[in-house]
One Martini backbone bead per residue (centre of mass of N, CA, C, O) as a GRO file, in nm:
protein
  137
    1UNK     BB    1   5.773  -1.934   9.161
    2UNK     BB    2   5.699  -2.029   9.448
    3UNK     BB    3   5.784  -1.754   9.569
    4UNK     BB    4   5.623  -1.570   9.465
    5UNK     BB    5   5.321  -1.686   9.568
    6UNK     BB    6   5.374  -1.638   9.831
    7UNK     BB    7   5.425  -1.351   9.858
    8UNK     BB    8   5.119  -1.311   9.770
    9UNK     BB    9   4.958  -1.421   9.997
   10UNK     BB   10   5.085  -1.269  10.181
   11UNK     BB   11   5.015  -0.978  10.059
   12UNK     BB   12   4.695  -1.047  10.085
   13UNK     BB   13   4.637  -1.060  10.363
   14UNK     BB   14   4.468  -0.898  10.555
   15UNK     BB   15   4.737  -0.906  10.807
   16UNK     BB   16   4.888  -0.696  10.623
   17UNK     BB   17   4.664  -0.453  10.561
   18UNK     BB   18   4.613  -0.397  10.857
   19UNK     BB   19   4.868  -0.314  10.937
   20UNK     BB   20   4.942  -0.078  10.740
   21UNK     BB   21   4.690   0.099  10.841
   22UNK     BB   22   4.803   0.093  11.144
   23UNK     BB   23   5.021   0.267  11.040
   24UNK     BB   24   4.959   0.520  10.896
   25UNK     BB   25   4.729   0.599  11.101
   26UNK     BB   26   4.988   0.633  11.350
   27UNK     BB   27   5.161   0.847  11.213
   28UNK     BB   28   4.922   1.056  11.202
   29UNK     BB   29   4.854   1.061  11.500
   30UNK     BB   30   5.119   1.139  11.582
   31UNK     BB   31   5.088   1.447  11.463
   32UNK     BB   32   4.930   1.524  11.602
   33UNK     BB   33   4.987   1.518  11.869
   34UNK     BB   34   5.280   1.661  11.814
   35UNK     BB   35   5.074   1.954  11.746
   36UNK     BB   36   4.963   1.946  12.043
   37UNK     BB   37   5.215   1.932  12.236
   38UNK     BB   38   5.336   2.189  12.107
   39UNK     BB   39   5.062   2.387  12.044
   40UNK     BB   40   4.901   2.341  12.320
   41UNK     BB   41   5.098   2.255  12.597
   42UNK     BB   42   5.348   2.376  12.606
   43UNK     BB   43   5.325   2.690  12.644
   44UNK     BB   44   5.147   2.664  12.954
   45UNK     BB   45   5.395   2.517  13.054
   46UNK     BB   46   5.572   2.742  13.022
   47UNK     BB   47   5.452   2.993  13.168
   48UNK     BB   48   5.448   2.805  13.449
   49UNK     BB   49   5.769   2.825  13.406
   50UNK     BB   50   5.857   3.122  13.316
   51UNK     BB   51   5.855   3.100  12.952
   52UNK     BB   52   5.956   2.844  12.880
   53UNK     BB   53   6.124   2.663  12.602
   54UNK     BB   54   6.158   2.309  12.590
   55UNK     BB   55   6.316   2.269  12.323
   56UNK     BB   56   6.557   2.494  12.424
   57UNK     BB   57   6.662   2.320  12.624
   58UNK     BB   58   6.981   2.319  12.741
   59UNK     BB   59   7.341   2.194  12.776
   60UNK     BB   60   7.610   2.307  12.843
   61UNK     BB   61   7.955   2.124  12.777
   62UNK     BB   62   8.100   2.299  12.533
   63UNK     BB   63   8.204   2.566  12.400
   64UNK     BB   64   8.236   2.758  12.125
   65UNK     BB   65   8.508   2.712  11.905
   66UNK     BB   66   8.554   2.828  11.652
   67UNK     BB   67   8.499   2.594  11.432
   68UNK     BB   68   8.359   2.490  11.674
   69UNK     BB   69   8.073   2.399  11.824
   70UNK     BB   70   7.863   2.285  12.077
   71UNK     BB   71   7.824   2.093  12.336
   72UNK     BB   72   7.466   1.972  12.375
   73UNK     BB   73   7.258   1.904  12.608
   74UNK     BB   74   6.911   1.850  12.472
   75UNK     BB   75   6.619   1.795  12.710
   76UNK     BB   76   6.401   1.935  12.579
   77UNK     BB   77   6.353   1.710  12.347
   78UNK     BB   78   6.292   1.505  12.572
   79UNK     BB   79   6.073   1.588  12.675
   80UNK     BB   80   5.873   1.638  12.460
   81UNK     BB   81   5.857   1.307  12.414
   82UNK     BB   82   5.760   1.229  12.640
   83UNK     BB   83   5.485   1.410  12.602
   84UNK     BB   84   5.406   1.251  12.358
   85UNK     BB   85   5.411   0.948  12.502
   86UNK     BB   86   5.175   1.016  12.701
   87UNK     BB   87   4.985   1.113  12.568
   88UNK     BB   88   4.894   0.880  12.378
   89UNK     BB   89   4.891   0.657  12.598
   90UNK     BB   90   4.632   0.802  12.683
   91UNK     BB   91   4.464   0.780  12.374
   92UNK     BB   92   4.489   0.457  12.409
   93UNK     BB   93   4.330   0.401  12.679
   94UNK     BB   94   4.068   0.555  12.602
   95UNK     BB   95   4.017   0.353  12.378
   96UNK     BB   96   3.994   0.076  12.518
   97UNK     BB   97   3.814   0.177  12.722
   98UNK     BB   98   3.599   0.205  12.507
   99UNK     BB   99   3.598  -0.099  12.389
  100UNK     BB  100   3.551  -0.231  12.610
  101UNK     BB  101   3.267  -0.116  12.696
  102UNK     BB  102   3.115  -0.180  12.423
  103UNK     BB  103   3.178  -0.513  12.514
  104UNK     BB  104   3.023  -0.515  12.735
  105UNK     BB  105   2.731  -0.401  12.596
  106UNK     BB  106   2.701  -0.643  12.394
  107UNK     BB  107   2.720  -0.882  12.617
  108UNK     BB  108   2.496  -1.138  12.673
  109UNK     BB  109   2.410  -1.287  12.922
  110UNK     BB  110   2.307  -1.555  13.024
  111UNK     BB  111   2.058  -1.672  13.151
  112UNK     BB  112   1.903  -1.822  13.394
  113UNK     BB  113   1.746  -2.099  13.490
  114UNK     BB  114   1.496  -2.225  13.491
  115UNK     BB  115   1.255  -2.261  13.725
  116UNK     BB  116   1.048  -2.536  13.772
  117UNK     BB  117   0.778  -2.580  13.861
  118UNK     BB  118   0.633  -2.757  14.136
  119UNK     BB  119   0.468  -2.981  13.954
  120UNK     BB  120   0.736  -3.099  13.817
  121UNK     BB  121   0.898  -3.147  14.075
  122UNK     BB  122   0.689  -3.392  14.160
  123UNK     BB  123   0.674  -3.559  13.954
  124UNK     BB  124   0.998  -3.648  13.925
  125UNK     BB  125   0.999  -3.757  14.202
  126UNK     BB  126   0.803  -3.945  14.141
  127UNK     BB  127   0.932  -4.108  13.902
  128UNK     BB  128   1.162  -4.177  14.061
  129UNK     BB  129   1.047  -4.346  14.322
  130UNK     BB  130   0.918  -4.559  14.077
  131UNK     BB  131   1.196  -4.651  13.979
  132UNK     BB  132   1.286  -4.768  14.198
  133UNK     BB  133   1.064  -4.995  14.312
  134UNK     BB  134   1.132  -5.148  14.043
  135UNK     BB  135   1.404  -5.197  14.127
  136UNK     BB  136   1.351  -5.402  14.374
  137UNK     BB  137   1.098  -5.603  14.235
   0.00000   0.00000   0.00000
């Protein structure tokens, strides 16, 4: 019964549902993501290297025989995730630097301790003079 409960605590706690939450999203974020870099991004840099499609490049390591399939190293699959992971990376980079951003134009300085007028400086100052002198006496 008391494992339940603790369950109950834990699965209901704020820093779960947010965790939660920050997964579905960054899943969605993903999608979009890997259909901008496929859709978007990777056509102009096939024209731009002579037509080639990222996704199909690979090296034949073993040509294929009989009912045996061919065995390819298939690094443009691998380029494919590098671009995903960089446009990622770099769409969290500027979302981070858009909230530190934010968040320094939030923070408000502390103002700076005024100086007291001139004749409260003199004033204390006798006041601190006379203090000693009494205490001489």
């Amino acid at each position: 019964m008391k494992l339940v409960q603790e369950f109950k605590e834990f699965a209901i706690k704020g820093n779960v549902v947010d965790m939660a939450v920050g997964i579905i999203i960054g899943a969605a974020f993903g999608k979009i993501v890997s259909s901008l870099v496929q859709d978007v991004v990777t056509p102009p840099i096939g024209i731009l290297v002579g037509g080639v499609d990222f996704s199909n490049l690979s090296l034949t390591l073993k040509e294929a025989q009989g009912g045996v399939a061919a065995v390819t190293l298939n690094y443009g699959a691998f380029l494919q995730t590098v671009f995903n992971f960089l446009i990622v990376a770099f769409a969290i980079f500027l979302l981070v630097k858009g909230m530190n951003s934010m968040r320094r134009q939030q923070e408000v300085p502390e103002p700076a301790p005024a100086t007291p007028p001139q004749e409260v400086v003199l004033l204390t100052e006798i006041r601190d003079c006379l203090v000693k002198q009494q205490g001489k006496s």
